[in-house]
Structure formats: structure tokens, C-alpha cells
C-alpha positions in Angstrom: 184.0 0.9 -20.3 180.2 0.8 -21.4 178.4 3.4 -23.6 177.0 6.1 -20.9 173.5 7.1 -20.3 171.2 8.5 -23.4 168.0 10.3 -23.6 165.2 9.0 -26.5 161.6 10.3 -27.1 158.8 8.3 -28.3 156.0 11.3 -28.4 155.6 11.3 -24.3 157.2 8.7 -23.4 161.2 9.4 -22.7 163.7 6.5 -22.1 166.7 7.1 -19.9 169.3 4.1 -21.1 171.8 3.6 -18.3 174.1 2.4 -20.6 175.2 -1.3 -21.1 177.5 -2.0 -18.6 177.1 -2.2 -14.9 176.0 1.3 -14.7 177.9 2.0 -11.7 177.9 5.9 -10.4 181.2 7.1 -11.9 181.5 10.7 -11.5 181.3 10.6 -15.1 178.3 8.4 -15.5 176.6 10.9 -12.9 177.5 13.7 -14.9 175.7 12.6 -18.0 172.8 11.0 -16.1 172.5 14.3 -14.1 172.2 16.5 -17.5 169.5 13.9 -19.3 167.3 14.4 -16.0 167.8 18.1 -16.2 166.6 18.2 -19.8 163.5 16.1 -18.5 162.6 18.7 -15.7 163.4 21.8 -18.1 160.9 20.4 -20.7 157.3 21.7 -20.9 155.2 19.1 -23.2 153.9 16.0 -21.7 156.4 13.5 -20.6 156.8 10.5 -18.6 160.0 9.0 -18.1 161.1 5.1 -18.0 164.9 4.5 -17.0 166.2 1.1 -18.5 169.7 -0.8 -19.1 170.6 -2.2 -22.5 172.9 -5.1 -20.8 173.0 -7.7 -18.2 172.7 -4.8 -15.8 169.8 -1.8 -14.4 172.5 -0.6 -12.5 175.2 -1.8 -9.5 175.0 1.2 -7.8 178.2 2.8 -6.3 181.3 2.9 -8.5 182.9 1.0 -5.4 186.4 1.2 -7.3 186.2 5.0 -7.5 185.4 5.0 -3.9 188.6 2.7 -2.7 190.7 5.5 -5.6 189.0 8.2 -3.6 188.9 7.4 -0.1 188.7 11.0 0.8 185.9 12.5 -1.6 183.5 9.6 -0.4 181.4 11.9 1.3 181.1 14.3 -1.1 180.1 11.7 -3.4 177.7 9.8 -1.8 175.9 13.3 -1.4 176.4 13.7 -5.1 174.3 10.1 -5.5 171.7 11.2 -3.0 170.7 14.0 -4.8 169.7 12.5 -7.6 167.5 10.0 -6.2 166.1 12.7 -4.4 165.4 14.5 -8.0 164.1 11.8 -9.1 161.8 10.9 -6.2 160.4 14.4 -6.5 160.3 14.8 -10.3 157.3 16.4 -11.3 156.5 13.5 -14.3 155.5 9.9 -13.9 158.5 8.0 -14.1 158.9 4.0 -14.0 162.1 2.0 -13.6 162.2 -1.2 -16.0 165.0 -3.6 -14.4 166.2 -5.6 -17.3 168.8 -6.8 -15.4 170.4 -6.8 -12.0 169.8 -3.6 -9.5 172.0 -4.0 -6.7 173.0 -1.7 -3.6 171.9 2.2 -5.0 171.4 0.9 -8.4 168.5 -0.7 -6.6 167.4 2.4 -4.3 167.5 4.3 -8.0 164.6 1.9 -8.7 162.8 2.3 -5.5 162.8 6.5 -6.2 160.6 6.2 -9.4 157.0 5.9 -9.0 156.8 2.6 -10.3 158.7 -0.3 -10.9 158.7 -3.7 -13.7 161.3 -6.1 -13.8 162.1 -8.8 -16.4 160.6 -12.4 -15.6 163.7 -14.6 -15.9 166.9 -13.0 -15.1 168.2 -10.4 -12.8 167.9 -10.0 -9.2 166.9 -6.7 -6.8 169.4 -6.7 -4.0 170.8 -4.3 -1.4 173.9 -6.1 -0.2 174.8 -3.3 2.6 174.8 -6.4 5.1 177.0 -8.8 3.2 179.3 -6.0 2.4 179.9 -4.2 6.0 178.6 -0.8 4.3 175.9 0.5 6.4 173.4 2.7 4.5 173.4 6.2 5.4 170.2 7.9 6.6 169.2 9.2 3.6 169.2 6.0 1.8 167.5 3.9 4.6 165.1 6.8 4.6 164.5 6.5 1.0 163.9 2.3 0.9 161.5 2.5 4.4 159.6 5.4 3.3 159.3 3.1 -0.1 158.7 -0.2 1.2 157.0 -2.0 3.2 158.1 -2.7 6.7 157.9 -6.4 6.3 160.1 -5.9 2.6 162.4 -3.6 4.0 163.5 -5.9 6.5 163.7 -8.5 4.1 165.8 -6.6 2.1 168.0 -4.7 4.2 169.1 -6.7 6.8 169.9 -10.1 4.9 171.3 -9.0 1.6 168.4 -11.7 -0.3 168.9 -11.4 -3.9 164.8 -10.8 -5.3 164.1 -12.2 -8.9 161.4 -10.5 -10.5 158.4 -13.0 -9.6 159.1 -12.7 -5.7 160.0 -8.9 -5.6 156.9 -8.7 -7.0 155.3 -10.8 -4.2 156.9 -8.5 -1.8 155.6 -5.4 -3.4 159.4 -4.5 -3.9 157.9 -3.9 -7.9 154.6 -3.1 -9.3 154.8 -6.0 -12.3 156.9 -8.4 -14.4 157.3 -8.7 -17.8 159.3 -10.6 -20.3 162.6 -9.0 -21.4 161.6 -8.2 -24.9 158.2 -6.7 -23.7 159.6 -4.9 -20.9 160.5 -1.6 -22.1 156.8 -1.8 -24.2 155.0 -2.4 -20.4 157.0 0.0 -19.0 155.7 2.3 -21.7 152.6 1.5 -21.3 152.0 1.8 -17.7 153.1 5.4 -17.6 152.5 7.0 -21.4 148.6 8.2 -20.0 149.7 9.8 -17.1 152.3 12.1 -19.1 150.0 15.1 -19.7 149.4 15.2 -15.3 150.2 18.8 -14.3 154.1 19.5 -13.3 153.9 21.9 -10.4 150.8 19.7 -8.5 152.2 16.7 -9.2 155.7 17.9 -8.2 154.3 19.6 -5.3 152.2 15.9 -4.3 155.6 14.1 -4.8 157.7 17.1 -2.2 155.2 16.2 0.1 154.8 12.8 0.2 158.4 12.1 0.8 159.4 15.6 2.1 161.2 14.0 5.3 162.8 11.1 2.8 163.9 13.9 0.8 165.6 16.4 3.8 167.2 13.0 4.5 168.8 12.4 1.5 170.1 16.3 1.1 171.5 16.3 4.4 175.3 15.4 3.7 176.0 11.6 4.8 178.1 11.7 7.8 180.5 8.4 9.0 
């Protein structure tokens, strides 16, 4: 079991590490990952947040193996994961995703709810695998990658199950940049750390709006 999520400040710039294992959605993993975002909407100072993995992984997504344990609490779970990528869709700070590694299924649609996204150069692959893997996305997450993507990349991505490495996500506007994996954190840094003093309640209000039918999507419970 990998080391689970931890918060770090660098003046305004605050770097959510996933942890450094596959950074699946264990109800545990969401528990801490819920509380380090909660500390980041409770504080008042400037702050802009990058989210990062320390391993071969961003994050694969579900904790699929919980799930098949679980078989009856999957809804309630899956409405558990949607609200936090509706928090941090609508979080009233910049944020940026760094993908130093692979973001697959919802550890990929956790990317896709920051403002921005950078991914390393040469390793690690964007994917949402729903096709491959006979698990259709609920309306809330297909809400969340169309209202995110464009048409032309969300087909690309949601109906074939491609596996994007950084230079042609990149091409497909799937991330805003690519940087090498010992620069990447410093990039991601860098694109957000000016926009940290940008006031909460407009830009949280900008964000509500923006994706305010994205956002009823993913807090309406998931149905079969």
C-alpha cells in the first residue's frame, strides 16, 4: 500500500502529492485527499494549487478492487468520487494537474477538473479505458470530459480507449504543456504561482458558472 495523499506549501503555491502508488480512490485515499482540499478552500492567503504523483502513477482512478469487495455501495461511491471532481472543478484558486505518470479512467477526469494541465514528456499515458473495460461513464463524468474537451478529443478519447502520451495529448488540447519529469512540478509551479492572489468568491463564482450544468451533473447520484 503506497504513502497517501499530503499537502506542502511553497509561499502560494500548494502541492497535493497523490501518493506513490497507483493512487486509486480507496475510501481511505478519498478520505485524506477530501481533508487536504478542504484545508485549501478553508485557507484565506493566496494559493494556487498543483496535484502531482511521486511514482510511476497521477492516478488510476477507481479502486476497481474495492468496487468488485463492494458490489453494493458502488453507487454510493461513485457519488463520493464525483463530488470531488466537482470541488475541484469549482474551487475558487487556480489549480493545475502535473501528470508525472499515467492518468487513467477517473484518475484522468481528476486531471481534466483542474484549470490546467502539464504532463511529463517521455512516459505516462492519459487514457479513459471505459470502452475497453465494458464500464460506461455515468453522466456526470461524461458531462465533466465534454464540457472539458473538445468534441473532436472527446471522441477520441472516449469511445476508443487510445492511450495519449504527453506530446499528442498535447496536440489534442487534452493538456495545456509538456515538460520533462524533473522540471514538471517547477512548470507546473510556474504556470499557476501569479494567478494565486485572484479573488476567491469571483473566481469561484466564474468557475460555478462556467460548468454549473457539469457540476449538477456530477452531484446528481449516478444511477445504473
Amino acid at each position: 500500500m503506497g504513502r497517501v495523499p499530503a499537502l506542502t506549501t511553497d509561499g502560494p503555491v500548494w502541492t497535493l502529492d497523490l501518493g506513490d502508488d497507483e493512487n486509486r480512490f480507496s475510501p481511505t485515499w478519498l478520505e485524506e485527499a477530501e481533508g487536504l482540499v478542504a484545508r485549501v478552500t478553508a485557507s484565506t492567503e493566496p494559493v494556487a494549487l498543483v496535484t502531482i504523483g511521486s511514482g510511476k502513477f497521477y492516478s488510476n482512478g477507481l479502486d476497481l478492487e474495492w468496487v468488485m469487495a463492494h458490489p453494493g455501495d458502488f453507487f454510493t461511491y461513485a457519488a463520493r468520487v464525483q463530488d470531488l471532481l466537482a470541488t475541484i472543478l469549482t474551487l475558487p484558486v487556480p489549480t493545475i494537474a502535473a501528470l508525472n505518470g499515467h492518468a487513467f479512467g477517473a484518475g484522468a477526469m481528476l486531471a481534466l477538473a483542474h484549470d490546467f494541465r502539464i504532463m511529463r514528456t517521455d512516459r505516462g499515458y492519459f487514457c479513459l479505458p471505459e470502452a475497453d473495460i465494458r464500464i460506461p461513464f455515468t453522466e456526470g463524468m461524461s458531462a465533466l470530459i465534454q464540457g472539458k474537451l473538445t468534441p473532436q478529443a472527446a471522441v477520441a478519447s472516449m469511445t476508443t480507449g487510445h492511450r495519449f502520451g504527453g506530446e499528442e495529448a498535447a496536440a489534442y488540447g487534452i493538456v495545456d504543456g509538456v515538460a520533462p519529469l524533473e522540471s514538471l512540478a517547477a512548470a507546473a509551479a510556474d504556470r499557476v504561482r501569479a494567478l494565486a492572489g485572484k479573488d476567491r468568491l469571483t473566481l469561484g463564482t466564474i468557475k460555478s458558472r462556467m460548468y454549473a450544468d457539469v457540476v449538477t451533473a456530477l452531484r446528481t447520484p449516478p444511477a445504473a
